[in-house]
N, C-alpha and C positions, 0 to 999 in steps of 0.2 A: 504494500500500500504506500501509496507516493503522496504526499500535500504538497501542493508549491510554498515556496520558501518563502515567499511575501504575506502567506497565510499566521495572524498572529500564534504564537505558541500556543496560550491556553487553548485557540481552535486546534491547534494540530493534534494537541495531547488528545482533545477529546474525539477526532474523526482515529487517529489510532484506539482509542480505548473501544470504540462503536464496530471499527470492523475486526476488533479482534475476540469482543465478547465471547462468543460461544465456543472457541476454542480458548480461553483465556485460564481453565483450571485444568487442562492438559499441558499447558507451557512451562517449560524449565524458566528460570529464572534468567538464563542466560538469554533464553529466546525472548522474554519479555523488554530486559533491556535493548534489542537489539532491534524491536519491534518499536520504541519509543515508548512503553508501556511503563507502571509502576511497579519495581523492582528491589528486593531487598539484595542491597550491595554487602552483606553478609552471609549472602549463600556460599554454604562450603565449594562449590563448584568455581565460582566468581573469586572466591581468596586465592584458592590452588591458584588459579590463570594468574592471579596478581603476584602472588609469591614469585613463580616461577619467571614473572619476566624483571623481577627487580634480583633475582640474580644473576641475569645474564644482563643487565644494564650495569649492574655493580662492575661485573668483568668488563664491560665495554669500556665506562665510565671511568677505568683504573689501570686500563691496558696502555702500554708504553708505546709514546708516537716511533711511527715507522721512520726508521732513518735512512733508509733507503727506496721510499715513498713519500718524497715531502708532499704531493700536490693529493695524491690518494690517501685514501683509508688504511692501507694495509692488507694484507691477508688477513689476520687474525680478527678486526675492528671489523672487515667487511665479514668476514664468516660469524663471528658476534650480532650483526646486526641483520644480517638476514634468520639468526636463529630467533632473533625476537620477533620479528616479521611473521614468522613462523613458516617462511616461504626456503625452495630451492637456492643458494647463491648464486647459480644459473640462471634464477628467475628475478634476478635485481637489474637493474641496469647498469652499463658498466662506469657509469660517471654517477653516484648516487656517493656525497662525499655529506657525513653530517660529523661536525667538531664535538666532542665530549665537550662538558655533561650534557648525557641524552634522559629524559624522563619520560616516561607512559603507564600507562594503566594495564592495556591489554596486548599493546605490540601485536597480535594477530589480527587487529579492525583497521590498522593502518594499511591503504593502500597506495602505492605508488606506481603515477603511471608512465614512467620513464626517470631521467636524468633527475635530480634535485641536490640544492647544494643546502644545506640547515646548518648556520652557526650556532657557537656555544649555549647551550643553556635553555636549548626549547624541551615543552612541557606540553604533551600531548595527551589529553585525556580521551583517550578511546573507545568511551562506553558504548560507543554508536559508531558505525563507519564514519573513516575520514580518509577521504579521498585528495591524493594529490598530483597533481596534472603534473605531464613532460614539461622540464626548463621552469621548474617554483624555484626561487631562490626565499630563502628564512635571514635577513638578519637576527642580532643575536638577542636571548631573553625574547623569542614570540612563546605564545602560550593560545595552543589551542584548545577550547574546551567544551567535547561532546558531551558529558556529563553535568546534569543541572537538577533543578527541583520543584516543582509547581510551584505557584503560590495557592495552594491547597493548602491551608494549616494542618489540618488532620491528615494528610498524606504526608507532610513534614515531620508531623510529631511518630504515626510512626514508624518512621527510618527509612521510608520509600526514596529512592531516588528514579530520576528520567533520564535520558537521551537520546539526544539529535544529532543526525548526520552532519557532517563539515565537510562540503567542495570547495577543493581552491581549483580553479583553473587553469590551464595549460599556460608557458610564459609569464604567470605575474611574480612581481616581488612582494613579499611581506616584510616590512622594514623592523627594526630593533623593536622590540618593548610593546610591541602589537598584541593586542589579544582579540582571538576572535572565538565566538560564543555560540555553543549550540545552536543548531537547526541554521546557520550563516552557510550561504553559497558567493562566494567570490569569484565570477567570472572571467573567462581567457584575457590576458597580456595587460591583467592589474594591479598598479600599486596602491600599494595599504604600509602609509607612512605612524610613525609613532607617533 
């Protein structure tokens, strides 16, 4: 189920919550987050995902630059981050250069669809796909974030959380200190200044 992006959140949350009713107590939790549904971010399923990718960001995040790769990643940094990805390092592209510290949530909702260059210090919360177009470049400290919360008190209080997809677009820049917010789609060969 697709909402267009210019459709305010609270409507989105509620045409997801409408078409997904009746299959809604068959869903793992994993499926609901990923559905934009409300979701308990303490399912043991959701922590395992989580654990598992903040130890291979530790290793990323603490791995020694290649010194015989100044412009690349490394072998080691590149096969690190395709494991978070959770993809083949086959299936990366071959210019996909992102500077430690790397942060995320689920590493496996991140998609990339070509080239990308990510400076220091991006924070990708990937409760929801996030999509990133060939030729993105990241100045440093962007902060993307799929993961969010009604303004539903009683969905707040408790411990539900939401998520919405993130498209960035093919060719654009995201400049330093940007943060962009769930359910946001940024369009081909855009800059989004700090």
């Amino acid at each position: 189920m697709s909402v267009p992006a210019h459709i305010p959140v609270e409507q989105r949350y509620a045409a997801a919550d409408a078409a997904h009713a009746a299959q809604l107590s068959g869903m793992s939790q994993t499926q609901r987050m990923l559905a934009g549904l409300p979701y308990d971010p303490a399912d043991a399923a959701l922590v395992k995902a989580r654990l598992r990718v903040r130890r291979i960001f530790r290793q990323f995040n603490l791995s020694e630059t290649p010194a015989d790769d100044a412009v690349g990643m490394g072998v080691e940094r590149r096969r690190l981050f395709a494991d978070l990805l959770g993809i083949k390092e086959s299936d990366m592209a071959q210019n996909v250069f992102v500077e430690p510290p790397f942060w995320c949530d689920y590493g496996t909702n991140i998609r990339l669809e070509g080239n990308w260059y990510c400076n220091f210090n991006t924070t990708i919360l990937d409760c929801a796909e996030v999509v990133i177009g060939d030729g993105v470049l990241f100045g440093p400290n962007v902060h993307l974030y799929g993961g969010t919360h009604t303004t539903a008190v009683p969905e707040r209080v408790a411990g539900l959380e939401r998520a919405l997809p993130i498209i960035i677009g093919r060719d654009s820049w995201i400049g330093g200190n940007v943060s962009i917010m769930a359910g946001v789609t940024i369009g081909r060969g855009c800059t989004v200044g700090a």
